[in-house]
C-alpha positions in Angstrom: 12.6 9.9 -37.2 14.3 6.5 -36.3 16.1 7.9 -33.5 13.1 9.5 -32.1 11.0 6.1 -32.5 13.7 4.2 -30.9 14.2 6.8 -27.8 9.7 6.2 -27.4 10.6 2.8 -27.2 13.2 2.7 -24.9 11.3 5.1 -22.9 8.4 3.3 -22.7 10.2 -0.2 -21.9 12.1 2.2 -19.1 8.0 3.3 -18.1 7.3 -0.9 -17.9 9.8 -1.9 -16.2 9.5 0.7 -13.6 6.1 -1.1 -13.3 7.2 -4.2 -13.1 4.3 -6.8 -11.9 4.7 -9.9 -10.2 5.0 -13.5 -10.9 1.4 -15.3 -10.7 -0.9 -13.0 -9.8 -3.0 -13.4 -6.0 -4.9 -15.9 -7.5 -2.0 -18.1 -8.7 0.1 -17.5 -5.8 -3.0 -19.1 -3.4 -3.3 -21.7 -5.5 0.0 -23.3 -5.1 -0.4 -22.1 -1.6 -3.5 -24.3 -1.6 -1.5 -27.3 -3.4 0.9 -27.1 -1.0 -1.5 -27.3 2.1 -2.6 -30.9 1.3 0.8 -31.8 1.1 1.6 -30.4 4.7 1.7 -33.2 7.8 -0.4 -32.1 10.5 3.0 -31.1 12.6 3.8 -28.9 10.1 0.0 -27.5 9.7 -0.1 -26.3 13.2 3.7 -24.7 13.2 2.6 -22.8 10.3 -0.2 -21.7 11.9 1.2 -20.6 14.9 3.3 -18.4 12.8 1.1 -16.9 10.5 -0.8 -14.9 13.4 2.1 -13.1 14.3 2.3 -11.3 10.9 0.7 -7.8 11.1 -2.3 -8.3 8.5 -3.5 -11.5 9.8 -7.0 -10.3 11.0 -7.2 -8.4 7.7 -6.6 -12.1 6.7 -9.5 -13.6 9.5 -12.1 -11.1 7.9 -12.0 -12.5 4.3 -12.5 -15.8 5.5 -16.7 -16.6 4.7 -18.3 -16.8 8.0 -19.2 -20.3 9.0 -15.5 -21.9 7.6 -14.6 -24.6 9.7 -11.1 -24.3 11.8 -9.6 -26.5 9.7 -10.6 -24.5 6.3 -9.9 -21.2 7.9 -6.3 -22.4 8.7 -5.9 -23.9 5.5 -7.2 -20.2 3.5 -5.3 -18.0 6.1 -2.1 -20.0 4.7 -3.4 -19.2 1.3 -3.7 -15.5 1.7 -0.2 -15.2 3.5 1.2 -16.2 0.0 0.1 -13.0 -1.3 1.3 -10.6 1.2 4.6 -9.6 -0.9 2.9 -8.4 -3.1 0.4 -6.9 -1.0 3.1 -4.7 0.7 4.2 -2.9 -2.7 0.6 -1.3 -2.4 1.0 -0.4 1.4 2.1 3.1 1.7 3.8 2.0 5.4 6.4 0.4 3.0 8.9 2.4 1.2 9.6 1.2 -3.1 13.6 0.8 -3.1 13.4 -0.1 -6.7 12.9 -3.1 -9.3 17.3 -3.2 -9.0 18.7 -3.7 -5.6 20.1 -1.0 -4.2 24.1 -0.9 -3.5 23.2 -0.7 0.3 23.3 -3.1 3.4 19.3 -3.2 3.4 19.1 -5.0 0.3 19.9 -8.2 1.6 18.9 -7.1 5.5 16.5 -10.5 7.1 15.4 -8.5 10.1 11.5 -9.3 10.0 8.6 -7.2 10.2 10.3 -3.9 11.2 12.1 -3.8 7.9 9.0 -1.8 5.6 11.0 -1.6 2.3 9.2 -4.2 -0.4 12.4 -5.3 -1.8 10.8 -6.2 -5.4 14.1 -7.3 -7.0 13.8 -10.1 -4.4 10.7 -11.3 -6.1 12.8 -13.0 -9.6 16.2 -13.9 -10.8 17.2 -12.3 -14.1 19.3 -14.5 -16.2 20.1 -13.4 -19.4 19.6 -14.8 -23.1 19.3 -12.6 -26.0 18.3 -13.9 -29.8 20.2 -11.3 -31.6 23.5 -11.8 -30.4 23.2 -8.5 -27.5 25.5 -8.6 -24.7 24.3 -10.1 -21.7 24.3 -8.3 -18.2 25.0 -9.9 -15.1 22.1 -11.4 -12.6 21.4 -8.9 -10.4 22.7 -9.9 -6.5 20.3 -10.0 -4.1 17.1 -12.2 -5.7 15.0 -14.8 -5.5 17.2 -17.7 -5.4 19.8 -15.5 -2.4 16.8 -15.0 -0.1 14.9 -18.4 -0.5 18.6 -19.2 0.7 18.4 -17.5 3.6 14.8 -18.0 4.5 14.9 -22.0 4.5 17.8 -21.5 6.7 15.8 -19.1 9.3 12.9 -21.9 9.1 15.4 -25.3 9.9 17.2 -22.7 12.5 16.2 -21.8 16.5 15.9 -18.5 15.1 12.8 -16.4 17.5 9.6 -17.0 15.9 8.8 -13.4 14.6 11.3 -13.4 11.9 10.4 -17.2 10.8 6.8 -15.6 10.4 8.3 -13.1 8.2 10.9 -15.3 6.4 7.7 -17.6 5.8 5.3 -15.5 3.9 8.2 -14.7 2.0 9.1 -18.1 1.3 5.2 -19.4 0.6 5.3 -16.1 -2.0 8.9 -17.2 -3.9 8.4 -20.3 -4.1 5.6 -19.3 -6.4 7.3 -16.7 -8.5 10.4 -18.6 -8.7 7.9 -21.5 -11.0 6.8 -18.5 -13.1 8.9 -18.9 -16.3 9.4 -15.3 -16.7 10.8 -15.1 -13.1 13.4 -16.6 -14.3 15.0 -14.6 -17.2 15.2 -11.5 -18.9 16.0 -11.1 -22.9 18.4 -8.5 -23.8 18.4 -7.5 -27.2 19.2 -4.1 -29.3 16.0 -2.7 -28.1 16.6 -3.5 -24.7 20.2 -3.5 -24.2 19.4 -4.2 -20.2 17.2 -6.5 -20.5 12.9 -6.8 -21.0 12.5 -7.1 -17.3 11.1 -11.2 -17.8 8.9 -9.5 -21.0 7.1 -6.3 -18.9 8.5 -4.4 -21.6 6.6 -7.1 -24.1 3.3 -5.8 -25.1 0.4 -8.0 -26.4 -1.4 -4.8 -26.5 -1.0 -1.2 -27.9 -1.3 0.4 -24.4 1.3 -2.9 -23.3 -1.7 -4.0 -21.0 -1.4 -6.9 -20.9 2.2 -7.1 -21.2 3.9 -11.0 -22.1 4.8 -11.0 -18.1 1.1 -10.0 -17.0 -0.2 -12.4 -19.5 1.7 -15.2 -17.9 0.7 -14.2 -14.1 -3.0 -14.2 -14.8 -3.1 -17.1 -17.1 -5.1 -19.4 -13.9 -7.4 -16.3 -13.6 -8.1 -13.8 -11.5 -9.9 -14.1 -8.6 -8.8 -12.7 -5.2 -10.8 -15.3 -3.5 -9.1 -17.7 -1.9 -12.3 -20.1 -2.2 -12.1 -20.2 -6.3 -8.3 -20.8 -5.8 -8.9 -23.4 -4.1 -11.1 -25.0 -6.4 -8.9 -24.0 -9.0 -6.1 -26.1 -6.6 -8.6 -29.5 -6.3 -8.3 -29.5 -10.3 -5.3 -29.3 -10.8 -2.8 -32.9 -12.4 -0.9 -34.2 -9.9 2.9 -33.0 -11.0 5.8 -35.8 -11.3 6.4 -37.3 -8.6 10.4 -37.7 -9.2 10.2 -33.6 -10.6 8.5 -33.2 -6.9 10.6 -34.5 -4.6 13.8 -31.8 -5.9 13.8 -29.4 -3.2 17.1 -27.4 -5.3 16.1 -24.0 -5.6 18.6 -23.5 -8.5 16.7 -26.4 -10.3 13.5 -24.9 -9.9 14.5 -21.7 -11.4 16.3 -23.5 -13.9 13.6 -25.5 -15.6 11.7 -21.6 -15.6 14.5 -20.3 -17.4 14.2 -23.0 -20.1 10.7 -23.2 -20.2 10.6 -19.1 -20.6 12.5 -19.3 -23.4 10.8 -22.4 -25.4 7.2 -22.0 -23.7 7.1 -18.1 -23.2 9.4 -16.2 -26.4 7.9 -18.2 -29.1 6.1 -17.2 -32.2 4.1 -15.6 -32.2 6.3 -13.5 -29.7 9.2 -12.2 -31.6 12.5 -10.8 -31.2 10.9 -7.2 -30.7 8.5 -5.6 -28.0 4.9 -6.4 -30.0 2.3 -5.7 -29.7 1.7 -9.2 -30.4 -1.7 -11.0 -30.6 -1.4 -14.5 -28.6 -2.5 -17.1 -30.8 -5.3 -19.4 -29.3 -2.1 -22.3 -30.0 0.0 -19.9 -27.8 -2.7 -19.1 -25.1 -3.5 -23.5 -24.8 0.2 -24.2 -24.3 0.8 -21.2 -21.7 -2.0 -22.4 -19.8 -0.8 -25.9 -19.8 2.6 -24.8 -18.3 1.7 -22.5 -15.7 -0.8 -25.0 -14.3 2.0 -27.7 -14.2 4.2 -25.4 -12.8 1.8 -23.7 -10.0 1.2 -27.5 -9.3 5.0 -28.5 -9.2 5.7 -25.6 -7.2 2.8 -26.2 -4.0 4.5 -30.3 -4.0 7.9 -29.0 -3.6 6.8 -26.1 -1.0 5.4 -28.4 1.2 8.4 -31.0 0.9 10.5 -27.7 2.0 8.2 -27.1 5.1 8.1 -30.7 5.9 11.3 -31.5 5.9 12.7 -27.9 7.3 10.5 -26.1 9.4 11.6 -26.1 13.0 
């Protein structure tokens, strides 16, 4: 009977992981998009611009806007929406699912714009290991987050042709989001999950695991798909430290996430196992007050980026 409980559990953490959902959900990802936007100089506003109309779902984009937005909120919510479209693609059928682990092939890593249609989830976090039992860690799975914002500031500061900075930009404007999302950062390994939770989609605060510990985190601003309610969401948000602002060092961004997962994020009443757990309303205040210094923190240091490196 144990074994057969532990193979349903492994099974089902295989079923989550397969599943695996993004860091901040649309609505968190347009507010730091939002953050960021007052933080752009007008140089940098009209580049980015320029840009986003060249990727394929911008007039999806135009039609969301409300009718009678003014050019200069239109531009601003147009930016907010292009933060989203990673994950928008993993629910476009024109785009093929080559897996949550990158695949030992060239096209993992590929930067060839808009005519490459996989969704490359695994480039969406970076999984550094911790365990609390004592497990074995794994390695951090090559390509990630932290590889491609690599290559995608470098496309933006290059004379690289404007169709793949477009691309390299939504992609950037999405990362630099998830990479702020504690459970981006990390994944716990432990005797129930030898290869890792997945950044805790295999942690269930729930029976059916919905939420999981990682979906709990992404939709802790709310939930909206409006890019108007992010955006008032944005307007009240605490202005982040300054001198934490100003670090434009990828690995010190996802860094900080991997600490603050694992003293913010796996902490009673999350325990050493899988739940389900019930988030305390002690639990729930703190998590709020983290992601919403971190979705701040992480619009400041986009917008340093794009300042200081788009070309």
């Amino acid at each position: 009977m144990k074994r057969f409980r532990k193979f349903l559990a492994v099974a089902l953490c295989l079923v989550l992981l397969s599943a695996s959902s993004g860091a901040w959900n649309s609505f968190g990802h347009m507010t730091v998009a939002y953050v960021a936007y007052q933080h752009l100089t007008v140089k940098t506003k009209k580049r980015v611009a320029k840009l986003l109309k060249i990727n394929p779902r911008y007039n999806t984009w135009l039609k969301q806007i409300p009718a009678g937005t003014s050019g200069a909120d239109r531009d601003m919510m147009i930016f907010m929406l292009a933060a989203t479209w990673p994950d928008e693609i993993k629910g476009d059928h024109s785009y093929t699912n080559d897996g949550n682990r990158p695949p030992n092939d060239p096209s993992a890593s590929q930067n060839i714009g808009y005519s490459d249609l996989l969704q490359h989830r695994y480039w969406h976090f970076v999984d550094t290991p911790f365990s609390q039992d004592g497990t074995p860690l794994g390695a951090i799975p090559d390509p990630n987050a932290e590889t491609e914002i690599a290559i995608f500031r470098a496309t933006l500061a290059s004379s690289s042709p404007d169709p793949l900075k477009s691309y390299d930009l939504v992609w950037l404007l999405h990362l630099a989001g998830d990479v702020h999302q504690p459970l981006h950062a990390t994944s716990r390994f432990s005797t129930l999950d030898p290869n890792g939770d997945g950044g805790g989609n295999a942690v269930c605060l729930s029976q059916n695991c919905k939420p999981s510990l990682h979906a709990f985190w992404d939709d802790l601003l709310g939930t909206s798909n409006k890019p108007a309610d992010a955006a008032a969401a944005g307007k009240n948000l605490k202005a982040p430290n300054a001198q934490l602002a100003k670090n434009t060092t990828t690995q010190k961004w996802i860094d900080e996430s991997f600490v603050l997962a694992q003293s913010k994020a796996y902490v009673a009443p999350i325990t050493d196992t899988n739940g389900p757990f019930a988030a305390t309303s002690a639990y729930k205040q703190s998590a709020k007050k983290t992601a919403s210094e971190r979705i701040a923190l992480a619009g400041v240091r986009l917008a340093n980026v794009l300042n200081q490196e788009l070309q």
